[in-house]
Structure formats: structure tokens, C-alpha cells
N, C-alpha and C positions, 0 to 999 in steps of 0.2 A: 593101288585102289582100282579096282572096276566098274567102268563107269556105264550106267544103262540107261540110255532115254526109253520115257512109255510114251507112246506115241502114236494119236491118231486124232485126224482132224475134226471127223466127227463128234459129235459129242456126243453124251449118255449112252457110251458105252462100254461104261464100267474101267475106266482109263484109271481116276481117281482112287476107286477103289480098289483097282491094282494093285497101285501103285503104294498107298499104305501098308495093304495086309501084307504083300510080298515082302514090303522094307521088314513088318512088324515081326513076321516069318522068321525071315532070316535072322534078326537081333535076338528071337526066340531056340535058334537054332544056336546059337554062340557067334556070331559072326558082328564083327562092327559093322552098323549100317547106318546111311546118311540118307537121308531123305531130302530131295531140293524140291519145293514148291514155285513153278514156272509158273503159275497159271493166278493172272492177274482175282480171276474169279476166289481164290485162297481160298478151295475146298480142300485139299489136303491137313494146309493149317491149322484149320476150325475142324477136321475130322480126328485131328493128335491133339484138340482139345486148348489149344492155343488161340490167341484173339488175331485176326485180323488186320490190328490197328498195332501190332507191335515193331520197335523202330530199334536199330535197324533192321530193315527184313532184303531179300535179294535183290529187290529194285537198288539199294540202297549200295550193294557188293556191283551189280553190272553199270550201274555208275562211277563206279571205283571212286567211291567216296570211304570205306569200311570196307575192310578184307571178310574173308569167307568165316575167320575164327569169331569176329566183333560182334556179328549176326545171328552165329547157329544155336539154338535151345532143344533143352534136354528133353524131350516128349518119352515118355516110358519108357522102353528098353530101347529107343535108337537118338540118334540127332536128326533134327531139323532146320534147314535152312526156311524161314517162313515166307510169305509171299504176304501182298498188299492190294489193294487195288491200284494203288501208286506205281502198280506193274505196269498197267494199260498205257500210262504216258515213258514206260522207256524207249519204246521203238522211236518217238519222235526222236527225243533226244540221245538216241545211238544212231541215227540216221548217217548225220554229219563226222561221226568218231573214225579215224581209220582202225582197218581192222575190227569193225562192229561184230560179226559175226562167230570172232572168238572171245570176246571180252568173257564170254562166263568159263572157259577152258583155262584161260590165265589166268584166272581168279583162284581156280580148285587147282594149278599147278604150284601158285604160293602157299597154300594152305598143309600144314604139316600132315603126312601121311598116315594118319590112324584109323583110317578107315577100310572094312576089306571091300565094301560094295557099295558105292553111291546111285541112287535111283534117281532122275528126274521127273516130273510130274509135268507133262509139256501141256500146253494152252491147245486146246478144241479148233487149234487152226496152221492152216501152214506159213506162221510170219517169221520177222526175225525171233522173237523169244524162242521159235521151237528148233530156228533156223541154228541158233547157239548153243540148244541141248544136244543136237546131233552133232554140230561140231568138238563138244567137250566128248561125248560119249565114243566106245567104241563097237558098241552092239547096240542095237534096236530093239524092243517088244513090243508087240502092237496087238492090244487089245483090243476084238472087233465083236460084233455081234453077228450071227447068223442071219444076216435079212442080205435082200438084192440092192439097195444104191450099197452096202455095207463093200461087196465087190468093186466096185468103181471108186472106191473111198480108197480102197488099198492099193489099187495100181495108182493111183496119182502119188500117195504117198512111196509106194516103193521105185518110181519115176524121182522122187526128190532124193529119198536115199543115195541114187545111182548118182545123182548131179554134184551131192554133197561130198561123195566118196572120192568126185573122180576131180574136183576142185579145192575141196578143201579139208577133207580129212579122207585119207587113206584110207584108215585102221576102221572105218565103221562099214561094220556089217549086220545084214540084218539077225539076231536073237534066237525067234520066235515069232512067232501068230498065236496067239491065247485065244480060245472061244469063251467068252462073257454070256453071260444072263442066257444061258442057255435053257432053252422049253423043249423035253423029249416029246410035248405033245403035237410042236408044232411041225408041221411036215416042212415047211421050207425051209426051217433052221436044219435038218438033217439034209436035205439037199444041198444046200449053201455047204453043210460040214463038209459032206462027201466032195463037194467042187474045191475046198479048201486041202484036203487031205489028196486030191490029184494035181494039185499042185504044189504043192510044199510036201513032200514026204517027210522031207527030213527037218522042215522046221518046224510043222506042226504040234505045237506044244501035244502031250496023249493028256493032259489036265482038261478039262474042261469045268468052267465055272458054271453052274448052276442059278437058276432067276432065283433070290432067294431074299425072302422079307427080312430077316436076321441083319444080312451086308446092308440094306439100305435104310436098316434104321440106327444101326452101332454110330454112323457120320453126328447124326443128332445127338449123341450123347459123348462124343468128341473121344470116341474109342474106337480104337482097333477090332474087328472081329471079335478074336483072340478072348478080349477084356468084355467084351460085352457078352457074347454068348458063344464059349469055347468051343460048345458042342454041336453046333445047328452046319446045316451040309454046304454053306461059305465059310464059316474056317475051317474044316474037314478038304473042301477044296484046295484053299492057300497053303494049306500045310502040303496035301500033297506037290502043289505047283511047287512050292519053295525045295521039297526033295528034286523034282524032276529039274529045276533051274540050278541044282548044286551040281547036281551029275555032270548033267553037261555042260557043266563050267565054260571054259572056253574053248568047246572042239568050232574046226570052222563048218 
């Protein structure tokens, strides 16, 4: 299995929404895909149409109370690990655990192998919940948006990357950089692109997500793109991202 954190501190930037349509994508593509819901907030889980309030969810798996299989529900064509807001109190109580920082890696190492691609849905911050996602994952994606703090958002993140790789997991490297909620009208977002594209050549996803009212209305009606409106220019985008993230599977 390949495991992918999405990841970036900021929020509303289209992290969430990544992170579903890509999973949905790729399950739409043939491929077994797992979805994890990091993110206390459980937008992924109320977006694949699941409640919230369901038990056990991963709070329940990083407490190592219920394995990874006890937990995970069937959401249209992929698996989903769900999330709770019962998320927000594990950092306390992983504080004191040894080893806190892999507890969710040992979790998906006991879990039987039927998955080709698990996606994590990391929390709008850099704590330990996301600190875990990059420890289990061996690649990064980080969806950002075209604005200016958006630059400062992503060196601090890719400054944690390097701390994470060189401490405690080896095998993670960064993915990708996705451009979100993209506006061709706006001049600084094509600026921001072009500062993005001189410096990531070669990670720069060439997908670019589109601002598009379709993605942020499918979450309210607890579907995928895909399921909600097949044909509008976010799922046209996901589908293309989901070819270009097959391609380059795992070059380095």
C-alpha cells in the first residue's frame, strides 16, 4: 500500500477537498483506495456522507483501543477510516505514550494489505495528528492556493518535512504541490504560480484545480464530485490530477 499524507497547515485550501475527490478518483480508476480522516473537524467524513458521531472512528484506532479493520466504513467506491471530534483530545492523551508519533503507522502496519493507495486527510495544523500522518506516509501532497502568506505556509511545512524525514521517517518525500481554487482572473495567483513552477519543476503537479462552485457544494450533499456533478470543471480537474498522480507513481 502507498501511503500519502495531504497536507498543509493552512486552512481552506482546498486540502479536504483533495483529498476525497483524489481518493474517489482513483477508486473510480480501479484502484483500492482508503481514505483516513485526521482532521478532528471530520469534513472528509460528513463529505463521503457519513455522520460524525460514528464509533469507532480513528480517534478510537490512535488510542489503540480497535484496530484499523474495527473502524473502517464502506463510503461509495472507496474505504474510510472516519474521524470525530473526539480527535481534538488525542494529542493530550498521546502526549504521555511512547512512541506517540507512530502510533497511526503501527496501526495501518497491522491492518491486512488490501489497499493500493491510502490518502490521509491531515488537520489545518502542524501538531501531532499531522505529525503521525507524515510519519505513516511515504510521500507528501500539499495543496495550496495561489496567494502570498500561501508561500510562507509552505516553507515552514516543507522545513517540517525535512525534520520528520531526517528523524523519523526516512522514506518521506515530498509528492507534489497542487494549485487549488485556482482564479485565471487573478493576477497574483498567476504570479504565486509562476514563483511555484521556479521552484518545484519537477513537483509541480501541471493539474491545476480550478475555484469552482460544483466542489464546494457536492461536501453538503456528502458526495464526491464525481456523484454530484460528473461533469462541472472540479471533477474534470480530479480526474485529470488522479491520471497525472498514476503516472508518476513513485518516481523520486
Amino acid at each position: 500500500m502507498r501511503c500519502i499524507a495531504i497536507a498543509n497547515q493552512k486552512g481552506g485550501v482546498g486540502k479536504t477537498t483533495t483529498a476525497v475527490n483524489l481518493a474517489a478518483a482513483l477508486a473510480a480508476a480501479g484502484k483500492r483506495a482508503l481514505l483516513i480522516d485526521l482532521d478532528p473537524q471530520a469534513n472528509a467524513t460528513t463529505g463521503m456522507g457519513l455522520a460524525k458521531t460514528l464509533n469507532p472512528n480513528v480517534y478510537h484506532v490512535l488510542l489503540e483501543e480497535v484496530g484499523v479493520m474495527s473502524a473502517v466504513r464502506r463510503a461509495a467506491q472507496l474505504d474510510l477510516l472516519p474521524a470525530s471530534p473526539d480527535l481534538a483530545g488525542a494529542e493530550v492523551e498521546l502526549v504521555q505514550r511512547p512512541q506517540r508519533e507512530s502510533v497511526l503507522r503501527r496501526a495501518l502496519e497491522k491492518a491486512p494489505d488490501q489497499w493500493d493507495y491510502c490518502l490521509i486527510d491531515c488537520p489545518p495544523a502542524l501538531n501531532l495528528l499531522t505529525i503521525n500522518a507524515l510519519v505513516a506516509a511515504e510521500r507528501v501532497l500539499i495543496p495550496m492556493q495561489c496567494e502570498y502568506y500561501a508561500l510562507e505556509g509552505l516553507a515552514q511545512l516543507l522545513a517540517t518535512i525535512r525534520r520528520v524525514r531526517a528523524q523519523l521517517n526516512p522514506k518521506l518525500e515530498l509528492h507534489g504541490v497542487l494549485r487549488t481554487m485556482f482564479d485565471t482572473r487573478n493576477r497574483l495567483a498567476g504570479e504565486v504560480g509562476s514563483e511555484l513552477e521556479r521552484h518545484f519543476p519537477e513537483k509541480l503537479y501541471r493539474t491545476v484545480v480550478p475555484r469552482n462552485v460544483r466542489l464546494a457544494e457536492a461536501p453538503s450533499y456528502g458526495k464526491a464530485v464525481f456523484d454530484y456533478d460528473p461533469h462541472c470543471a472540479g471533477a474534470e480537474a480530479y480526474r485529470v490530477l488522479a491520471a497525472e498522480f498514476l503516472q508518476r507513481e513513485w518516481r523520486p
